[in-house]
Every structure is written in C-alpha cells, then in structure tokens.
TIVEXGU-450178 format. One record per residue (C-alpha): residue in one letter; z, y, x. Coordinates in steps of 0.5 Angstrom, whole numbers. Last residue first. Example, Ala and Ser with C-alpha at 12.3 -4.5 7.8 and 13.67 -1.06 7.14 Angstrom:
2
+------+-------+-------+-------+
| type |    zz |    yy |    xx |
+------+-------+-------+-------+
|    s |    14 |    -2 |    27 |
|    a |    16 |    -9 |    25 |
+------+-------+-------+-------+
This chain:
400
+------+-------+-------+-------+
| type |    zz |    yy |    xx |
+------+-------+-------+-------+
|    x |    18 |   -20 |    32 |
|    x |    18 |   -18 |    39 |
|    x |    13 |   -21 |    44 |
|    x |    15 |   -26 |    50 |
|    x |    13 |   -25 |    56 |
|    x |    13 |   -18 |    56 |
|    x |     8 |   -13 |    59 |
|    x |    10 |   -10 |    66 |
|    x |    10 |    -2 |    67 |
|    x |    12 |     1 |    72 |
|    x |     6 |     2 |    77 |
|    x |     1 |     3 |    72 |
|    x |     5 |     6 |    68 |
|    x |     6 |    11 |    71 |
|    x |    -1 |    11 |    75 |
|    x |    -4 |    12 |    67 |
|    x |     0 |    18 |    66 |
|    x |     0 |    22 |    72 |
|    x |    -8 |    21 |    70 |
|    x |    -7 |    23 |    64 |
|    x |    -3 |    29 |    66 |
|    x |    -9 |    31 |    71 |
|    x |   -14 |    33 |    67 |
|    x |    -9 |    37 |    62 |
|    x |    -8 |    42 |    67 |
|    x |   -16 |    44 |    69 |
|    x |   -17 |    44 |    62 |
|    x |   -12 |    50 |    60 |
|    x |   -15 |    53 |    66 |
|    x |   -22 |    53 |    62 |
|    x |   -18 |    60 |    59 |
|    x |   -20 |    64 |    65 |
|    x |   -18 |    71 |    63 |
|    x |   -12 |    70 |    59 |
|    x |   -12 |    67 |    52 |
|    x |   -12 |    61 |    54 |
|    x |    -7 |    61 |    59 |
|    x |    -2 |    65 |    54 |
|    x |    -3 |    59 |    49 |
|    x |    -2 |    53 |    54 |
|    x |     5 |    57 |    56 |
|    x |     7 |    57 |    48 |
|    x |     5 |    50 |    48 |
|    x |    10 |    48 |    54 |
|    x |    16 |    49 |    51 |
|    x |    15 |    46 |    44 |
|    x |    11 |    40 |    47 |
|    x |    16 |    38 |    52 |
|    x |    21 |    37 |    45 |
|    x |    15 |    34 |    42 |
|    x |    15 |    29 |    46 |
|    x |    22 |    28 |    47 |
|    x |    23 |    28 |    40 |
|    x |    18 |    22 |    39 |
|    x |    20 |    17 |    44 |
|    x |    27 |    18 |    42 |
|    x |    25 |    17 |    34 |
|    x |    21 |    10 |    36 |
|    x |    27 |     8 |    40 |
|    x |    32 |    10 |    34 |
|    x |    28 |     7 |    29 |
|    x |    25 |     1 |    33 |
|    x |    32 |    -2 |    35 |
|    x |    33 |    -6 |    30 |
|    x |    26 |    -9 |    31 |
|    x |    27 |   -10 |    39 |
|    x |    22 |    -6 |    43 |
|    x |    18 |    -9 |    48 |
|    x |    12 |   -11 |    43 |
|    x |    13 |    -6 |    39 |
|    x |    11 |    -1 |    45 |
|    x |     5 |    -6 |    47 |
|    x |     2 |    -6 |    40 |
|    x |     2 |     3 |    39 |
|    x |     0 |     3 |    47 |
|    x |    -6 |    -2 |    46 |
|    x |    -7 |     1 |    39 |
|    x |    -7 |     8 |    42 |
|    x |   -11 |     7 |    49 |
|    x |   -18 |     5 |    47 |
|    x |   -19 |    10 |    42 |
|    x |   -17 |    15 |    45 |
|    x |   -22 |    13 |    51 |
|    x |   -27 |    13 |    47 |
|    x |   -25 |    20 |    43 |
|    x |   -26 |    23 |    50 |
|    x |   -32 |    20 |    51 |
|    x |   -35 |    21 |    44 |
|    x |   -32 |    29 |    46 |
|    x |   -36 |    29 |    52 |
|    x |   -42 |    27 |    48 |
|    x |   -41 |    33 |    43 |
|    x |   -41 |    38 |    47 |
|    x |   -47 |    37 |    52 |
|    x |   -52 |    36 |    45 |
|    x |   -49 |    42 |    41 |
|    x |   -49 |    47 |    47 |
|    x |   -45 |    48 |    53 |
|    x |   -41 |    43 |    58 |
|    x |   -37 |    45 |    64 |
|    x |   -30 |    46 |    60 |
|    x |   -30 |    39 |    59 |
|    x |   -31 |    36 |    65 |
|    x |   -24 |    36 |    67 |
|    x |   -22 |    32 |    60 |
|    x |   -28 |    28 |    61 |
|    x |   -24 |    25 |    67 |
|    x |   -17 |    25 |    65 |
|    x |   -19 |    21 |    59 |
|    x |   -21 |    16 |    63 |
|    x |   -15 |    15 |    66 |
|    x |   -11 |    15 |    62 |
|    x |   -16 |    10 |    57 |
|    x |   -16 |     5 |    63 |
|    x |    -8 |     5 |    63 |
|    x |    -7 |     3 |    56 |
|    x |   -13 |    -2 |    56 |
|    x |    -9 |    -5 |    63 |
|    x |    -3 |    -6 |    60 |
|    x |    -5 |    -9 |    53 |
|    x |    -9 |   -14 |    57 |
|    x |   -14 |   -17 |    53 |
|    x |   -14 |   -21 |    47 |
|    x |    -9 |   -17 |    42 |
|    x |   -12 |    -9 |    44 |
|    x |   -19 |   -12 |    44 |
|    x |   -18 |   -13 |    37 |
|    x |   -16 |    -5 |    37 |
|    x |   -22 |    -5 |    41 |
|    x |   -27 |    -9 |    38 |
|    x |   -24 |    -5 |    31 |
|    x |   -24 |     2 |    34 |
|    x |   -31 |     3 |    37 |
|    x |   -35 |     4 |    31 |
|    x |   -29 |     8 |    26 |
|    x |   -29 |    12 |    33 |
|    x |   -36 |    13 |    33 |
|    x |   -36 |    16 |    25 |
|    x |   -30 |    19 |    26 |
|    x |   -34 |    24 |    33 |
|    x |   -40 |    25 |    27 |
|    x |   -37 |    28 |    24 |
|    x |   -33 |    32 |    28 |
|    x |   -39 |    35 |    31 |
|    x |   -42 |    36 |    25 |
|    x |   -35 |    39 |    22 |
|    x |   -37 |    44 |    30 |
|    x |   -43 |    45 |    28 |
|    x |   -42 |    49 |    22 |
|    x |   -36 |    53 |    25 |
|    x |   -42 |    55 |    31 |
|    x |   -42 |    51 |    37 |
|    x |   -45 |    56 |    44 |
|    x |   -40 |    52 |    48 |
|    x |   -35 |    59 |    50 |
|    x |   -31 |    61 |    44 |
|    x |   -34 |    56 |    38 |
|    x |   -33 |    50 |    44 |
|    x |   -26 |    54 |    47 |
|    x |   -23 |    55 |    40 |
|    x |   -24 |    48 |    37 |
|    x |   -21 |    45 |    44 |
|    x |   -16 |    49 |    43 |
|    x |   -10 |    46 |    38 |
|    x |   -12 |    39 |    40 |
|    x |   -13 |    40 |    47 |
|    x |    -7 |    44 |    47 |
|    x |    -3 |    37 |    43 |
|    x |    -6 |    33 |    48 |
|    x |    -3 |    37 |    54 |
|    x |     4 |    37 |    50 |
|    x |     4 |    29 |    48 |
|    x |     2 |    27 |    55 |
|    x |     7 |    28 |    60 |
|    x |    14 |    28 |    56 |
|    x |    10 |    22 |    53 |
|    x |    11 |    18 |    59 |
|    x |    18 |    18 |    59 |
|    x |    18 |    13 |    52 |
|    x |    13 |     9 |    56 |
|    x |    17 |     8 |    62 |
|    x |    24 |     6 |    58 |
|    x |    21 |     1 |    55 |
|    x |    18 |    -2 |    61 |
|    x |    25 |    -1 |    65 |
|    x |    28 |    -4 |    59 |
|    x |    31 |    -1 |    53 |
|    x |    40 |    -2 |    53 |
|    x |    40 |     5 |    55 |
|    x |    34 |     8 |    51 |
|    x |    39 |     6 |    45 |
|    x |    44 |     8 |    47 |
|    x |    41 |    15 |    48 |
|    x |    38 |    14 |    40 |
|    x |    45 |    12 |    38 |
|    x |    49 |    17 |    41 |
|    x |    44 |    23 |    39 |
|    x |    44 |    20 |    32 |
|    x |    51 |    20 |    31 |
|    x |    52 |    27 |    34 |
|    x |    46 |    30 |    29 |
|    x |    49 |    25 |    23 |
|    x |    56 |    28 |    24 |
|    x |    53 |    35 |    23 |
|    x |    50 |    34 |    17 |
|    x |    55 |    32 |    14 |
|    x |    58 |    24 |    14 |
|    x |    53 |    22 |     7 |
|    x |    56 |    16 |     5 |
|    x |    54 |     9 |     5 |
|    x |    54 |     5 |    -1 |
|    x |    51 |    -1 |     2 |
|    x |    48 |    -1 |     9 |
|    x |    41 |    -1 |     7 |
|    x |    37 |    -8 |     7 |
|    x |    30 |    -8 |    12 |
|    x |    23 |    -8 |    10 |
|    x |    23 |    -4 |     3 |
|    x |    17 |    -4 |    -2 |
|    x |    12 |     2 |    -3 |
|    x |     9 |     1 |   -10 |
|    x |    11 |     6 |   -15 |
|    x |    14 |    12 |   -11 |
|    x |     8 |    11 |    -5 |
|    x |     3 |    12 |   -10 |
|    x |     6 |    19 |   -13 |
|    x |     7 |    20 |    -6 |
|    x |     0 |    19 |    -4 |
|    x |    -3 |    23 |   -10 |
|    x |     1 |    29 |    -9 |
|    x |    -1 |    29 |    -2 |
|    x |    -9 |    28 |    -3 |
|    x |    -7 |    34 |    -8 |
|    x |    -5 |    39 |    -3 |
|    x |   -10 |    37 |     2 |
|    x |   -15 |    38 |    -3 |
|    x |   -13 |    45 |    -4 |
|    x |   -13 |    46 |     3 |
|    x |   -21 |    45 |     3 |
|    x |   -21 |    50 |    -2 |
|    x |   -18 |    56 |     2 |
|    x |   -23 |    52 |     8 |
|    x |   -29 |    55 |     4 |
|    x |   -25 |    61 |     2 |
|    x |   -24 |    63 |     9 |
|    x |   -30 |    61 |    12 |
|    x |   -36 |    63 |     8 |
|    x |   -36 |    60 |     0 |
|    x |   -43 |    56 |     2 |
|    x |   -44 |    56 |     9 |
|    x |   -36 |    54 |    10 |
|    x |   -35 |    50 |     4 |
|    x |   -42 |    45 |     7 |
|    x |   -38 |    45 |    14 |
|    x |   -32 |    42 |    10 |
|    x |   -36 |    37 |     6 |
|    x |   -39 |    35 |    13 |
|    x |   -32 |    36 |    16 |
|    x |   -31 |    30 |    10 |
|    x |   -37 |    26 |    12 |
|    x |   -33 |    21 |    16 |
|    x |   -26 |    20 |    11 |
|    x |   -27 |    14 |     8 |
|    x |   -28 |    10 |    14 |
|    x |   -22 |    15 |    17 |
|    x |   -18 |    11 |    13 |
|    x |   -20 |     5 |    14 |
|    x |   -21 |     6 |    22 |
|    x |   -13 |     9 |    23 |
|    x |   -10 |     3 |    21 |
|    x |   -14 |    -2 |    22 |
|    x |   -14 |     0 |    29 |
|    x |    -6 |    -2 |    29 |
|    x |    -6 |    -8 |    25 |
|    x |   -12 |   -10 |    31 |
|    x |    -7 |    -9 |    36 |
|    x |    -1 |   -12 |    32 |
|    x |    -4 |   -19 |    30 |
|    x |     1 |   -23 |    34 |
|    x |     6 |   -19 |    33 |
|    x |     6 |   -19 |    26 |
|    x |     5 |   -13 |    22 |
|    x |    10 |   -10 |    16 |
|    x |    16 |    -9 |    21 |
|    x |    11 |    -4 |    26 |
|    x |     9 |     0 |    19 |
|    x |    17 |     1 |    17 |
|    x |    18 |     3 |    23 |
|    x |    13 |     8 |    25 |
|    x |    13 |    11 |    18 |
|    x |    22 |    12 |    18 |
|    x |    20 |    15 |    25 |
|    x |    15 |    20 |    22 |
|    x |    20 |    22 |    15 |
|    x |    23 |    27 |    18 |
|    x |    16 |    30 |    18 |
|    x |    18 |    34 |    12 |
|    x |    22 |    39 |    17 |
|    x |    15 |    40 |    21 |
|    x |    11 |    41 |    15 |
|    x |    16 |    46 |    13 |
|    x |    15 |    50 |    19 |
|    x |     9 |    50 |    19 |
|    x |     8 |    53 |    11 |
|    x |    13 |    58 |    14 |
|    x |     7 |    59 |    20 |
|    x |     2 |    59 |    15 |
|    x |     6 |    66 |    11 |
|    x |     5 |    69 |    18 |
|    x |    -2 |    67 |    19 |
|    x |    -3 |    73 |    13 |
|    x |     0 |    78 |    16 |
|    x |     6 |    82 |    13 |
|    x |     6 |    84 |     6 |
|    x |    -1 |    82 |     4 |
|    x |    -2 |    75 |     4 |
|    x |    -8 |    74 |    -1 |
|    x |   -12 |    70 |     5 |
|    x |    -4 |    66 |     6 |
|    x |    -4 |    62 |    -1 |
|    x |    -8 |    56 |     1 |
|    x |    -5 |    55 |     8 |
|    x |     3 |    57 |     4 |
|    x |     0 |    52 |    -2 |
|    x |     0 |    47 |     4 |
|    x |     8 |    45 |     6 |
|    x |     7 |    42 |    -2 |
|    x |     4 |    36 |     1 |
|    x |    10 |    35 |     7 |
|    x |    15 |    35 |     0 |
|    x |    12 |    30 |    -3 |
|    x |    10 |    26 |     3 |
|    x |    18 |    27 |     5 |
|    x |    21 |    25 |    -1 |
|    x |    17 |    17 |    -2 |
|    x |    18 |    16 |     7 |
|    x |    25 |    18 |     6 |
|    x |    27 |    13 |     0 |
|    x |    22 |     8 |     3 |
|    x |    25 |     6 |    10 |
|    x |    32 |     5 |     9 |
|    x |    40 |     8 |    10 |
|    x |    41 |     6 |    17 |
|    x |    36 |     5 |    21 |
|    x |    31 |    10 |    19 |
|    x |    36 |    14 |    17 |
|    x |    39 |    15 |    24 |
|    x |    32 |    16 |    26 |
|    x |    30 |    22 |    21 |
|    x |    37 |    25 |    22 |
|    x |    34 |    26 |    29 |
|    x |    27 |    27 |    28 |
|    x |    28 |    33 |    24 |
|    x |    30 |    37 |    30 |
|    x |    24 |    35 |    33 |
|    x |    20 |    38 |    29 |
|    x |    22 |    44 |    29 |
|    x |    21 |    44 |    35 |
|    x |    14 |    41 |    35 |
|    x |    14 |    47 |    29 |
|    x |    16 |    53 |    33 |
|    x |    11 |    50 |    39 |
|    x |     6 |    51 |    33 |
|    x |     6 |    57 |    32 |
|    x |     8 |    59 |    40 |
|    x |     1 |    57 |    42 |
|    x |    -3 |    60 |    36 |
|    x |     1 |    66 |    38 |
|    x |    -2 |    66 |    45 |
|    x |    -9 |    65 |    42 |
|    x |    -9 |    70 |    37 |
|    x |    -8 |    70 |    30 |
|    x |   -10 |    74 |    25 |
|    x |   -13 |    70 |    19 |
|    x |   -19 |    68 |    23 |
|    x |   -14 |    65 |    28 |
|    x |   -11 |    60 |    23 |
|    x |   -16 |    58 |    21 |
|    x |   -20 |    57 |    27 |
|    x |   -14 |    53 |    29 |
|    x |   -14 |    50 |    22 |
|    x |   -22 |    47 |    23 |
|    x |   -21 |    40 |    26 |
|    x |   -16 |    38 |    22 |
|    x |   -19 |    41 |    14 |
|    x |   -23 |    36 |    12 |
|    x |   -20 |    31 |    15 |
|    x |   -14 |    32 |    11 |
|    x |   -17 |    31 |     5 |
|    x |   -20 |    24 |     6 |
|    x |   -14 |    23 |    11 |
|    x |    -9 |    23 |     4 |
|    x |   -12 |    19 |     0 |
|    x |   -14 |    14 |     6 |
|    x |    -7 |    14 |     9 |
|    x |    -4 |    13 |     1 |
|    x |    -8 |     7 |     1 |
|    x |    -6 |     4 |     7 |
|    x |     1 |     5 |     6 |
|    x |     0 |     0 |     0 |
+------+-------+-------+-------+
C-alpha cells in the first residue's frame, strides 16, 4: 500500500522538483537566500528527526506516518498562496511552507523503518529499486506536463497550479494510508507521552546508544552521510540554476531534460536494484561514489541541451546504481529493533551537515564564479567512495 500512496504523490510531485529552486527565485530570492532557506528546513528537519525515531521504535509506525503525510500535504497551500503574498516577499511565505514540511517529515524515520520490515533480506535491492522505479513510472511525463503550464500560464502560474496538485496528490495519499496502512511492530501499550523535552533527551540517549553498539561498518555508512548529503543537496537546490543560468537551457528545456533523465533512470533501475541483490553491494556503492564524483566535476563545462543532458544521465546512472545498494547494505547491518533509532541517526547527522554547509553553497554560487560549487561537491563523492571502500565490510549473515 505505501507503493500506492508513493506513485500518487511522485506523479504531483515531479512536476514541481526539478523547478522549486526556479520557483522560489522567480518570487524574489536570491542564490544565498535560497541556500539559507533551505539550511533553515534541514535543521528544522532535523530537529523533527529526534521525537521521529523514538516514535518510530517506541510507539509504531503507522500512527505517525498517516498524521504527518497530512500535515506534510497542507505545507503546499504556502507554494500555492505565495505569488499574491504582499506583505512581505513572497518567497517568505514558501520559507513558512519550508519550515512546516520540515517538521511533518518527523515521520521519515518511522517510513524508512516501516519499509525495511516489509522486505525480506533476500530480496531487498530490488525492494529498493521498486520503490522509486514504480512510481517514477508514472511520473516520466510530469515535468513534461510542468513545461506545457509554464509555456501555456507563463512561469509562475503555471508552477501555482502544478502546486495545487501536489497539495491533492498529499491528501489523497493520506487518506489511502489512513484506511490501509498496517502496522509492522507491536507499540509498548499504553505508554505515555513523557513531554517534549523527556523525549529529546531519551531519543538523543537511545540513537547515541545505538551507534555505539553498531559495528564498524554500521558506524561508517552513517558518517559517511556528513559527507554526502550536504553536496548532493546544493546540487539538487542548484543545478537548475546554473544549466538556466549558464548552459543555455530554457525553463521548457529543463522539464524536457528532466523527463527524459526519469525515464532513463526508471530503464536502469530494476537491472540495477537486482544487481544490488547478486552483486557486491560493497562494491556497487563505491562504483557509484566515484562516478559520480567525475561527472559532477565535468558539469560545469558542458553547454546546450545535448551537453547538459548527457552529464545528467550520467550522473543519474550513477545514482541509481548506488542508492538501492546503499538502502539494502544498510538494512543488511542493522538490526530491525535497532532501525528507528539508527536510520533517525543517520538522518540527523546529514541534515544537520546540510544545514550548516547550504547557507555557505548559496554564497558561493551567488559569487562571482558559481561553478566552484561543482568543483567542492566532486571530490565529497570521491572521499565517500574511498571510505567506504577502506571501512566498509559486507556481513555475512544479513539482518531480518
């Protein structure tokens, strides 16, 4: 049933993801204010990650995940509300929208949890793939449909309404998971609610507890995260800028890149996410490091549609080559009572790097030569790859 409620949501939500940076600049922000943005909601968010993994573990999945998608779907009225915001600049109002997504994401730890129960070991790597290859299935033409509201509504209504959808798809989705969504572990009964502040410390206690008792490996791929996260989130926030800015792509273009880059990664992503359960899942992940660290380095140098789009494929196969071998070796070393807390670690740690570093990746590429962001988020995979490389041993008996 989460696989449901993924492609209603990811058919919406592709329409508006490649575009928000453009978004959110066309409604007065600027390249260092779009970085601190979003460094406000990755500590926002990670804030909401500590309550989210006690609950995870504690109380249950289900309850949390069916609130929050609610909640998480309404964050949108602010993306759709903002163009007739008068009172202060409009992107201010997306800021709040920002922050309040942030906060509903309390739930990620709780999703990560409950989808890592609901696969068996053996068959975890292609789990994975299905995951994000189903949906995004659905969603090939939907920064097509994106691109035909921009040409048809021009740029900031066209995106309004692509918004609006996005707000609906949530509704939909939580509606779905309120009816059909089953729990995977038992809640401790009647357990209260300790306050706020207990649950912080608890939570803190119980994730620092459990990347103690984690192995070496464990320990590695949840470090490793203070590396990536934060260079793959600037390139997500400004890649759109730079290739609209400085590649001679149009905003049309761009949903015609992104479609095409879903549909190339829906083709690679089932070989690979099966891959994922023959192959070394040691080896995939570090592959995909390092690849990525070299097409992210020759970014900056391409120009025009043809150029731009065929670094992206690369950088997209390289993608999808390492996120369902990391997702799979990660539940392999981690055991299930364990998963709240470690995977809520995990998270908090990247997104805490993120927060700090993003304000810093908006100042650069506002400066006077904004392919240095490249040029910095290059050698992070390749420090990532040789990591885990020298750290990293796959386990021989994989958890349930």
């Amino acid at each position: 049933m989460l696989l449901v409620t993924w492609i209603i949501f990811r058919v919406a939500f592709r329409m508006v993801g490649f575009y928000e940076s453009l978004y959110v600049r066309a409604l007065g922000a600027s390249p260092t204010m779009l970085g601190l943005m979003n460094g406000i909601y990755m500590a926002v968010f990670s804030l909401s990650l500590i309550p989210g993994s006690y609950v995870a573990d504690r109380w249950g999945r289900r309850r949390i995940i069916i609130l929050m998608t609610y909640c998480l779907g309404a964050s949108y009225i602010f993306y759709v509300l903002a163009p007739d915001w008068h009172l202060t600049p409009p992107w201010q109002l997306i800021l709040i929208g920002m922050v309040m997504a942030a906060a509903s994401r309390v739930y990620s730890p709780a999703l990560q949890a409950i989808t890592a129960d609901s696969l068996p070991p053996e068959r975890r790597g292609l789990g994975y793939a299905l995951s994000s290859v189903v949906p995004d299935t659905f969603a090939i033409a939907s920064p097509l449909l994106a691109a035909f509201l921009i040409s048809r509504y021009g740029f900031v209504k066209g995106m309004r309404l692509a918004y609006l959808a996005v707000f609906l798809s949530f509704m939909a989705a939580a509606t779905i998971r309120l009816f059909f969504l089953r729990e995977t572990v038992r809640p401790q009964p009647g357990a209260p609610w300790p306050g706020l502040a207990t649950v912080y410390v608890r939570s803190v206690k119980d994730m620092v507890s459990a990347v103690r008792e984690a192995g070496r490996e464990l320990k590695t791929m949840v470090l490793i995260s203070l590396i990536i996260s934060p260079m793959a989130q600037a390139l997500w926030i400004f890649t759109p800028l730079y290739v609209v800015d400085h590649a001679g792509i149009t905003e049309e273009g761009w949903g015609t890149i992104s479609s095409i880059r879903i549909a190339f990664s829906l083709a690679a992503g089932l070989l690979l996410g099966k891959l994922a359960d023959v192959a070394s899942r040691k080896k995939m992940l570090v592959a995909s490091y390092v690849a990525r660290a070299a097409f992210t380095l020759a970014l900056p140098f391409a120009r025009g549609f043809t150029q731009v789009l065929a670094i992206l494929l690369l950088l997209d196969l390289a993608a999808t080559a390492g996120m369902p071998a990391i997702q799979a070796l990660l539940a392999d070393l981690t055991p299930r009572a364990m998963r709240g807390r470690i995977y809520g670690a995990r998270l908090l740690l990247a997104n805490l790097s993120s927060a700090l570093v993003l304000p810093a990746m908006g100042v650069i590429y506002g400066g006077a030569r904004p392919e240095a962001l490249f040029f910095i988020a290059s050698p992070s995979s390749l420090i990532a790859g040789l990591l885990v490389a020298a750290l990293v041993r796959e386990p021989l008996r994989r958890e349930a």
